[in-house]
VOKE-724497 format. One record per residue (C-alpha): residue number from 0; residue in three letters; y, z, x. Coordinates in nm, 2 decimals, decimal comma. Example, Ala and Ser with C-alpha at 12.3 -4.5 7.8 and 13.67 -1.06 7.14 Angstrom:
2
> 0_ALA_-0,45_0,78_1,23
> 1_SER_-0,11_0,71_1,37
END
This chain:
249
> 0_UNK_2,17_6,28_0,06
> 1_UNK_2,21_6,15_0,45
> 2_UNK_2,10_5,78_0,29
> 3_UNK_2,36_5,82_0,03
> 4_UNK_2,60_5,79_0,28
> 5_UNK_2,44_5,64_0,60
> 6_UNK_2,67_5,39_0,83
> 7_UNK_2,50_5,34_1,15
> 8_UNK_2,29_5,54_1,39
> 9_UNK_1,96_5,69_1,32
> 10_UNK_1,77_5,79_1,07
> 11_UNK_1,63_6,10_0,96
> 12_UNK_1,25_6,16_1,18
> 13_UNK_1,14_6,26_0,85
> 14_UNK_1,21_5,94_0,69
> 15_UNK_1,04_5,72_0,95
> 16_UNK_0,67_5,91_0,86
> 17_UNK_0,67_5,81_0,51
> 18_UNK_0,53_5,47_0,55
> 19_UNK_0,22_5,66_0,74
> 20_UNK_0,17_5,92_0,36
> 21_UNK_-0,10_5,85_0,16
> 22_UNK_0,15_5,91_-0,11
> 23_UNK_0,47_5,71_0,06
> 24_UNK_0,56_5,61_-0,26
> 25_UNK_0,64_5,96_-0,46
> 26_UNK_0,78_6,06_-0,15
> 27_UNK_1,02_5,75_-0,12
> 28_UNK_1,10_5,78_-0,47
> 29_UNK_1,25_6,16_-0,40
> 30_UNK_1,47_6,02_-0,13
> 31_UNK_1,67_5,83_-0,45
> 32_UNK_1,65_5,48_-0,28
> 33_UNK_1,90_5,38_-0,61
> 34_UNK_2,14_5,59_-0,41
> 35_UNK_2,08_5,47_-0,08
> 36_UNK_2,44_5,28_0,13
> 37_UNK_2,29_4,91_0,18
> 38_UNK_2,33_5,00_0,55
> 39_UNK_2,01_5,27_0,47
> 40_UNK_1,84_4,98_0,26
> 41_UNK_1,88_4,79_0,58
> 42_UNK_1,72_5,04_0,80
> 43_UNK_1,46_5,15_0,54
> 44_UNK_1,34_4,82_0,48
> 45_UNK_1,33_4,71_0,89
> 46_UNK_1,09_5,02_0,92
> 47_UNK_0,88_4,96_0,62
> 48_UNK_0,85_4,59_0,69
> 49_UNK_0,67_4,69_1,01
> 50_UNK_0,49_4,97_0,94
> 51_UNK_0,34_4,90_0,56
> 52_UNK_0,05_4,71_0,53
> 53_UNK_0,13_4,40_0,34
> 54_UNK_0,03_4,50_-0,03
> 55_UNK_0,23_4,82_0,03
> 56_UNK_0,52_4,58_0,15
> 57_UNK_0,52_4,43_-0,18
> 58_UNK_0,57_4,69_-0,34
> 59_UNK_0,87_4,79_-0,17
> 60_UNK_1,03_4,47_-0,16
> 61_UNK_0,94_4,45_-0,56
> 62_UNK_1,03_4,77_-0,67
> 63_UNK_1,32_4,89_-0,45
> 64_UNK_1,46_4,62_-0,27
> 65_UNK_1,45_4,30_-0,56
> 66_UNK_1,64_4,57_-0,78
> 67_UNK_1,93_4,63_-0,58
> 68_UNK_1,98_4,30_-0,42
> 69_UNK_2,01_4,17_-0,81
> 70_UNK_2,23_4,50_-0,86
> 71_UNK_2,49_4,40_-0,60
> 72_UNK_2,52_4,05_-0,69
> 73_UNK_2,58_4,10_-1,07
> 74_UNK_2,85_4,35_-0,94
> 75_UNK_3,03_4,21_-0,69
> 76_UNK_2,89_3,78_-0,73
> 77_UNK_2,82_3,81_-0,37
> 78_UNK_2,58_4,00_-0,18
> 79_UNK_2,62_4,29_0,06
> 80_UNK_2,60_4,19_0,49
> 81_UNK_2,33_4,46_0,49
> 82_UNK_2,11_4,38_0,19
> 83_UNK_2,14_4,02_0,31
> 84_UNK_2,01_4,11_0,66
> 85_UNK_1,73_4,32_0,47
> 86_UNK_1,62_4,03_0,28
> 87_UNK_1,59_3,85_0,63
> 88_UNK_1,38_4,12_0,76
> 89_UNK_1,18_4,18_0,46
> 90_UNK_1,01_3,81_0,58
> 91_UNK_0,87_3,97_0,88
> 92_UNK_0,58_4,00_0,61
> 93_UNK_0,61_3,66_0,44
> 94_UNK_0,30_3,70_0,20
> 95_UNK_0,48_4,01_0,07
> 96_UNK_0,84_3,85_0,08
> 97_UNK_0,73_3,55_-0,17
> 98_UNK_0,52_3,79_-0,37
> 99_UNK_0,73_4,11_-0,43
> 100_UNK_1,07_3,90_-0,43
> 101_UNK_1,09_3,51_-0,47
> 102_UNK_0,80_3,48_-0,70
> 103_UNK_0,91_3,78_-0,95
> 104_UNK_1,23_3,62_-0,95
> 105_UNK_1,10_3,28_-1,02
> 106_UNK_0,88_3,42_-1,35
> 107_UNK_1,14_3,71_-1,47
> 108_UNK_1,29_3,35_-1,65
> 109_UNK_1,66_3,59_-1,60
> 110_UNK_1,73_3,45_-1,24
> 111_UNK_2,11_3,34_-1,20
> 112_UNK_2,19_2,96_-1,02
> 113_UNK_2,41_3,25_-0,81
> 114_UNK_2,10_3,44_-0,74
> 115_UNK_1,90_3,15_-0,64
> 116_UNK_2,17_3,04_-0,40
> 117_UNK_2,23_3,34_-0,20
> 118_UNK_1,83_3,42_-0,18
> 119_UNK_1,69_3,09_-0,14
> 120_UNK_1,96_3,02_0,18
> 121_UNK_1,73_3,26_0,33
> 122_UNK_1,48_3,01_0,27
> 123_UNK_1,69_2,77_0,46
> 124_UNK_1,76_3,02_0,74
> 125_UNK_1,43_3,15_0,81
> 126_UNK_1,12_2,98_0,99
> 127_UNK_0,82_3,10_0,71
> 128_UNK_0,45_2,98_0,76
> 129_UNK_0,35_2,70_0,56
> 130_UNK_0,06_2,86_0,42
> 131_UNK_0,28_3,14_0,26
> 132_UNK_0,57_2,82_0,11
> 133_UNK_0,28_2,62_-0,01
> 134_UNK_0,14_2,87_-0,23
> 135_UNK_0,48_2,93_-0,35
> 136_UNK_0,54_2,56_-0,43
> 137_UNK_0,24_2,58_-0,67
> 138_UNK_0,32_2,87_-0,83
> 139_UNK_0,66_2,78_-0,89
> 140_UNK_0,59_2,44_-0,98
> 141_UNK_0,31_2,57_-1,26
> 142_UNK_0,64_2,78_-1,38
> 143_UNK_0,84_2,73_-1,74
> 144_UNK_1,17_2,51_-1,61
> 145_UNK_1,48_2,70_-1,50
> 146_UNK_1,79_2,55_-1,31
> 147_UNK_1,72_2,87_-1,04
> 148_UNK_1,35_2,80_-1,01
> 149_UNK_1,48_2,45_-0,94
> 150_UNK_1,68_2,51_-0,67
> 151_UNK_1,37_2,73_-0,48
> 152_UNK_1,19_2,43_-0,47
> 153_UNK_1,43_2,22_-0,37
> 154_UNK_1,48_2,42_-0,12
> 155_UNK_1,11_2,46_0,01
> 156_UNK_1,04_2,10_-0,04
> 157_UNK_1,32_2,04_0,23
> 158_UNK_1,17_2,23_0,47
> 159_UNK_0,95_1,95_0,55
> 160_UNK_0,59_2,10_0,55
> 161_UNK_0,29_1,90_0,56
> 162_UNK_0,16_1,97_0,26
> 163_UNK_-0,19_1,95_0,17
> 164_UNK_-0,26_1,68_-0,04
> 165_UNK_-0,33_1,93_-0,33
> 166_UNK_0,00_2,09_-0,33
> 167_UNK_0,15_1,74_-0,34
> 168_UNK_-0,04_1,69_-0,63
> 169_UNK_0,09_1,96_-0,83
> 170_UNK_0,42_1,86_-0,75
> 171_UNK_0,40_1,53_-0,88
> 172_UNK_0,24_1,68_-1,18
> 173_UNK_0,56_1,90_-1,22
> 174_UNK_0,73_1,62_-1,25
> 175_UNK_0,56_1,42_-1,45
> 176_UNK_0,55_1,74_-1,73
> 177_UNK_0,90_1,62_-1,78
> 178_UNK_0,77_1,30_-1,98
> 179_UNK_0,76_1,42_-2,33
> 180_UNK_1,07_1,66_-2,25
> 181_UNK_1,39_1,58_-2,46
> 182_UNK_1,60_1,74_-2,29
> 183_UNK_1,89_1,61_-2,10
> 184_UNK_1,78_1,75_-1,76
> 185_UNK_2,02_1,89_-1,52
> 186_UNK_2,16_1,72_-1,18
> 187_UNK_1,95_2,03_-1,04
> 188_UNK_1,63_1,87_-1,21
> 189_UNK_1,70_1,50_-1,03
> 190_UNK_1,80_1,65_-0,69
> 191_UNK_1,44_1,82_-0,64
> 192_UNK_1,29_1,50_-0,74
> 193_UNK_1,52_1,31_-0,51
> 194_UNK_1,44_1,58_-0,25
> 195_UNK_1,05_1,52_-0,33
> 196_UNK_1,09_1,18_-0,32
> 197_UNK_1,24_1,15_0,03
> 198_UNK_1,03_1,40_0,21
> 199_UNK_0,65_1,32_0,05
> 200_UNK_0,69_0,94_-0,08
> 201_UNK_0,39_0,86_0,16
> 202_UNK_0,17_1,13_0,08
> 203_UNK_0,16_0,96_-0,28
> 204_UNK_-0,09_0,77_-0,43
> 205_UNK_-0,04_0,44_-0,64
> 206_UNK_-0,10_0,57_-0,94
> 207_UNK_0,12_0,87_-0,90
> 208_UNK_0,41_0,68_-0,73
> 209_UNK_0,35_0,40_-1,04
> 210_UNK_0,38_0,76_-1,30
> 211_UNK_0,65_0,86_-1,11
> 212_UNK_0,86_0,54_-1,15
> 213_UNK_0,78_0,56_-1,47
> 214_UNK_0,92_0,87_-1,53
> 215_UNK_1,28_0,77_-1,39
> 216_UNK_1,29_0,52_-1,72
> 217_UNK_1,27_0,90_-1,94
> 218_UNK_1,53_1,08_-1,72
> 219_UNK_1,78_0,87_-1,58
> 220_UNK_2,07_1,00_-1,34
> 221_UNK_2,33_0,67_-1,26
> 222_UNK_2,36_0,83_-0,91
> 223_UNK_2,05_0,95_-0,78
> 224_UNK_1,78_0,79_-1,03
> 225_UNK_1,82_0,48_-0,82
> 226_UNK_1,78_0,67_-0,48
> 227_UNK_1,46_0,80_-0,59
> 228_UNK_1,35_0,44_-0,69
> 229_UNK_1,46_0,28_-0,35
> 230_UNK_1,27_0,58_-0,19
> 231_UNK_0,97_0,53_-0,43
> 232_UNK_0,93_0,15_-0,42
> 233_UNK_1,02_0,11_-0,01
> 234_UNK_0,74_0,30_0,11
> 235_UNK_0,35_0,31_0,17
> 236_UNK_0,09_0,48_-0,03
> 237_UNK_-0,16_0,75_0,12
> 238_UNK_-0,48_0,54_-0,09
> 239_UNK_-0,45_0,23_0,05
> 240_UNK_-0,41_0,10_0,44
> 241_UNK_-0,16_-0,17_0,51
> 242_UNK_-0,03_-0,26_0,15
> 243_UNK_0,31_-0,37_0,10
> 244_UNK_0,52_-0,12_-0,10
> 245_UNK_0,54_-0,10_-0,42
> 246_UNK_0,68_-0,39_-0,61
> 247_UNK_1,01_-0,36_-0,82
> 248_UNK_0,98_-0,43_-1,16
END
């Protein structure tokens, strides 16, 4: 009951043992955390953050935290100061942060362009290992298309991580999915690729710059389909030293 109306101050002693329970998560689950103010989400999730072990973290962020962030902005098409700041703290474990929120998100195919906003400016916000965004590129990337899923990538591909060659790769392959699709794809669709474009153009080989140019003939955007093409063509390949850039057709 003290969570179901916390403001500010401490919390309960009690409280601050369960991450150290075998069984933390019956016991969390008797506190109500569906009740909880989002001032006690705030608190609860700063001390589990730093005292779960990362799997555990996961969990957490998967099963209690994911939940009522969505909650809140359904209700109110914003999100709560505190919930917003939990999310932020929640990356203190990155690993668990992509896996128990972004990545569930990404795959429950239900994520709102509003949902992916408000998270993913956490993305924006936050400094996050490369390791932990590049494994979250692929997955997302090997993902069924969504205008939210979109958007995350977008935003990790401007981050501007040196990507290893193979996430790259995938990437490009993303992309290039979009061939046989008939679908007129969204300004969210051309803005990642313009966004890909831009930051990786010389990590790309021939062949896959050649594909990609390609590709701009199938989905065609009068604004930023020509950007990507000036960013394609005016720029050097990571297979061959010295070459001029690609020639325009």
């Amino acid at each position: 009951k003290v969570l179901s109306k916390y403001r500010s101050g401490k919390l309960p002693k009690a409280f601050k043992i369960i991450p150290a329970l075998s069984n933390w998560e019956q016991i969390l689950y008797i506190t109500e955390p569906e009740t909880w103010t989002a001032a006690a989400m705030y608190q609860a999730t700063r001390i589990f953050s730093s005292n779960l072990k990362e799997r555990m973290a996961q969990r957490f962020y998967n099963l209690v935290l994911l939940p009522r962030v969505r909650d809140d902005i359904a209700e109110y098409k914003r999100l709560n100061f505190h919930l917003y700041m939990a999310l932020k703290k929640a990356l203190f474990k990155p690993g668990a942060w992509f896996k128990g929120i972004l990545i569930p998100l990404c795959e429950s195919g239900t994520c709102t362009l509003r949902e992916a906003i408000i998270i993913g400016s956490i993305l924006t916000k936050c400094s996050i290992p490369v390791l932990h965004s590049s494994a979250a590129m692929l997955k997302i990337a090997e993902m069924q298309y969504s205008g939210a899923n979109s958007i995350f990538l977008r935003l990790l591909i401007d981050k501007k991580y040196a990507l290893p060659f193979r996430v790259v790769d995938a990437l490009v392959f993303h992309f290039l999915a979009f061939r046989t699709d008939q679908r007129v794809l969204p300004v969210l669709w051309h803005q990642s690729f313009l966004a890909f474009a831009q930051r990786y153009k010389e990590d790309l080989s021939s062949e896959q710059k050649e594909a990609l140019l390609e590709l701009l003939k199938f989905h065609c955007h009068p604004q930023i389909s020509p950007e990507i093409r000036r960013e394609l063509v005016n720029s050097k390949t990571r297979d061959v030293e010295g070459q001029q850039p690609v020639a325009m057709e």
